[in-house]
C-alpha positions as CSV (number, residue, x, y, z in Angstrom):
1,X,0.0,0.0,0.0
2,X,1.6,3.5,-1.1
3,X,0.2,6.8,0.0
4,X,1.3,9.9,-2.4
5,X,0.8,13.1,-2.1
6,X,-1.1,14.6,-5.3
7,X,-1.8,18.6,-6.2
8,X,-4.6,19.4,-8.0
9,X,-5.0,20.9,-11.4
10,X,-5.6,24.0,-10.3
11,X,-2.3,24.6,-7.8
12,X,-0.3,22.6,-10.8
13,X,-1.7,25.6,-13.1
14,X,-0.7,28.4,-10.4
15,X,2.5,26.8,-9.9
16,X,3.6,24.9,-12.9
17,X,5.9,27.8,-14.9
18,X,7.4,28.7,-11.9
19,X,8.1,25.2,-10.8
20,X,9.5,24.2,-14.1
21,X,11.7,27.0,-14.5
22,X,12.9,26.4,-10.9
23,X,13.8,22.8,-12.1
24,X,15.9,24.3,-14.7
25,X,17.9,26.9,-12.6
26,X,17.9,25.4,-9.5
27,X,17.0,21.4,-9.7
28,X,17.5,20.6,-6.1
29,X,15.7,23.1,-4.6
30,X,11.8,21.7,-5.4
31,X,12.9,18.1,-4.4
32,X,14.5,18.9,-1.0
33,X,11.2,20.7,0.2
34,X,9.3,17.9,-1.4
35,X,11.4,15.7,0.9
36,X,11.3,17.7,4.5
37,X,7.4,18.2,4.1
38,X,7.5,14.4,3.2
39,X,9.2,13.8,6.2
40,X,6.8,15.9,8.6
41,X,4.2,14.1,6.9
42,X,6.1,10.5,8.0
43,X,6.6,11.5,11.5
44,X,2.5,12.3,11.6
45,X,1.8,9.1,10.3
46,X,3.9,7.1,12.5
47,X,2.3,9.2,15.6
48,X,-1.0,8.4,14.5
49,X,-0.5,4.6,13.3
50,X,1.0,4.1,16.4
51,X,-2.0,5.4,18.3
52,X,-4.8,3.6,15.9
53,X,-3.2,0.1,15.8
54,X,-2.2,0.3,19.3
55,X,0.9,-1.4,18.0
56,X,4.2,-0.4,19.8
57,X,5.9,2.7,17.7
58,X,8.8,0.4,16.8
59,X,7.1,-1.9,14.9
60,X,5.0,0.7,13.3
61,X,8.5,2.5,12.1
62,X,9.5,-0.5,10.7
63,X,6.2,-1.5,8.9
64,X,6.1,2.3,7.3
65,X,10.3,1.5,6.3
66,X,12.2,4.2,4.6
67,X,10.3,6.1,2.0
68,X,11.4,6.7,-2.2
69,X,12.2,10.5,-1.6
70,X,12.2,12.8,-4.5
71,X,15.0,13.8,-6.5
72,X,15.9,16.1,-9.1
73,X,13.6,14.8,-12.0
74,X,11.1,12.8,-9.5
75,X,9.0,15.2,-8.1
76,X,7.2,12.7,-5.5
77,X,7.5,11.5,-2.2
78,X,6.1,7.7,-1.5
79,X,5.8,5.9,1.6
80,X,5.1,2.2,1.6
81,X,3.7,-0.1,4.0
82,X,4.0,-3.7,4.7
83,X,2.0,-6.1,6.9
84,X,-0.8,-8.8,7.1
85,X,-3.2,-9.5,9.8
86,X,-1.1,-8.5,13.2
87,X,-0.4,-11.2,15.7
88,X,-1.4,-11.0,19.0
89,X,2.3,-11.1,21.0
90,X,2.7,-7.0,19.5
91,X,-0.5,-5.9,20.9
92,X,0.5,-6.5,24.9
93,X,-1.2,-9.7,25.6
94,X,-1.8,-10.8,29.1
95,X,-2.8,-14.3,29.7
96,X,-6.4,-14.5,31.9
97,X,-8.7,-17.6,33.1
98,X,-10.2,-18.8,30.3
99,X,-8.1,-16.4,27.2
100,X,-5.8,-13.8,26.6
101,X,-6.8,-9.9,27.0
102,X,-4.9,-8.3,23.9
103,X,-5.2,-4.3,23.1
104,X,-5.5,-4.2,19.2
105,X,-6.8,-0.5,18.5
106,X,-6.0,0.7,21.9
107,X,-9.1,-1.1,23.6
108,X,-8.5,-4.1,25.7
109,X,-9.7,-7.0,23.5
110,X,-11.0,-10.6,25.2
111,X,-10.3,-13.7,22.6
112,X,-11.6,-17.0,24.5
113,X,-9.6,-19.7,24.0
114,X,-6.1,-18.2,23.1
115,X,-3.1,-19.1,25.6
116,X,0.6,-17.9,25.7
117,X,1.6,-20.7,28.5
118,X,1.3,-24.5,28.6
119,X,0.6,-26.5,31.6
120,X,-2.4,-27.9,33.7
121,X,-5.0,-25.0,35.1
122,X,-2.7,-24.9,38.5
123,X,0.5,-25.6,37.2
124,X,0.8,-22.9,33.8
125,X,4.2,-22.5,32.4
126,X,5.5,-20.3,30.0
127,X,6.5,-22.6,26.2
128,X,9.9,-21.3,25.7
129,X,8.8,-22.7,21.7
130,X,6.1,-19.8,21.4
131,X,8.4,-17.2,21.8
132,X,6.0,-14.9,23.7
133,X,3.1,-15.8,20.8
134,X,-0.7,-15.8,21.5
135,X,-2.0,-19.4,20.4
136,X,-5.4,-21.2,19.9
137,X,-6.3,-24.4,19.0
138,X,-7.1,-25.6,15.7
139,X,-8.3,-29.2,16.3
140,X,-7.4,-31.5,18.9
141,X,-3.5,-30.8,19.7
142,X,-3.0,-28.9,16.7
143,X,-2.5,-24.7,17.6
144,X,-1.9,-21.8,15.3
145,X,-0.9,-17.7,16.0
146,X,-3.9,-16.1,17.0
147,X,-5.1,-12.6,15.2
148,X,-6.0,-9.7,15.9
149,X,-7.8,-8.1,12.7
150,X,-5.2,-5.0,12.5
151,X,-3.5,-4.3,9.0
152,X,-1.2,-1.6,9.2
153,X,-1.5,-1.0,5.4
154,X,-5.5,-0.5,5.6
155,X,-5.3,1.6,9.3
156,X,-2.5,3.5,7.6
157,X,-5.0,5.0,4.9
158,X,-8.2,5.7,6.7
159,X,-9.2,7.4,10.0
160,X,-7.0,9.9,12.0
161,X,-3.6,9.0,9.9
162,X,-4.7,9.5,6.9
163,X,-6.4,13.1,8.2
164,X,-2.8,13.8,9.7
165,X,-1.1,13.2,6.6
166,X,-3.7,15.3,4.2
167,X,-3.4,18.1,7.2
168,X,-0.1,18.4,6.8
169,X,1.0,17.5,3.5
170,X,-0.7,19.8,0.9
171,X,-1.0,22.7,3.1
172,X,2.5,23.0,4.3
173,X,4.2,22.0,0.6
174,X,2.2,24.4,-1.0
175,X,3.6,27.2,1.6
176,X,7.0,26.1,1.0
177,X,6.6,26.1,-2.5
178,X,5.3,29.6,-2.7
179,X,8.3,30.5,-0.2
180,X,10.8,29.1,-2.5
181,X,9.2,30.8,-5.8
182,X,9.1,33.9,-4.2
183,X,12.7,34.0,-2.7
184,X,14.2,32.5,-5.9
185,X,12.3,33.7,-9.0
186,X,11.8,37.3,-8.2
């Protein structure tokens, strides 16, 4: 999943002789503020990922990676995103009688069934094999990784991150663009 940041026709009309002769004269200029409003933009999204998800801000930083910055000739800024369906053992999982309380989205979550330790009801011990891993049974003996319903690629382009990016993003390029025109070109 990619998010980019788009102008409309009509700002690409206001803009686009003075951006294309700045391109000519001064070819790094454009892409370096395309880059630190990029950045801003990152930081917001990772703030508010973290938040949504209720994922850790580690993992989050390294689901949202580094981005394709723009250069001279590649006017655009893309951040990508990676991840499936979240396992339990990122979202703070505590085991409880009868489950395990997990927080996806930031709300304390019950999933009946689930363990992290092995062992009769008196006697639980933690399964150095799980690794810290939320499990539930399958059939019989057989256990898989329990889910949590949280993909950072789908939380990272709705709700309150994707509002934090489009707050920043346009706004504050198209004052540093204007900043940059008028400092340069006149």
């Amino acid at each position: 999943m990619t998010i980019k940041m788009h102008w409309s026709d009509k700002t690409m009309l206001k803009f686009g002789r003075s951006i294309d002769r700045l391109n000519k004269e001064f070819p790094k200029v454009i892409p370096r503020e395309i880059n630190k409003v990029g950045n801003r933009a990152k930081t917001q999204v990772i703030r508010q990922l973290t938040k949504q998800t209720g994922l850790d801000r580690k993992v989050i930083v390294a689901a949202v990676g580094k981005p394709n910055q723009a250069k001279p000739g590649k006017l655009s800024y893309e951040m990508r995103t990676r991840g499936g369906n979240i396992r339990l053992k990122y979202l703070k999982p505590k085991e409880t009688g009868g489950g395990v309380v997990a927080k996806p989205f930031g709300k304390a979550t019950f999933y009946p069934g689930a363990f992290m330790m092995g062992g009769a009801v008196g006697n639980r011990k933690t399964v150095a094999k799980f690794d810290g891993h939320v499990m539930r049974r399958t059939k019989g003996r057989l256990y898989t990784f329990a889910r949590s319903g949280v993909f950072i690629p789908k939380e990272m382009t709705s709700g309150a991150t994707l509002a934090a990016f489009e707050k920043i993003a346009g706004p504050l390029l198209q004052e540093r663009v204007e900043k940059v025109i008028a400092k340069l070109l006149q």
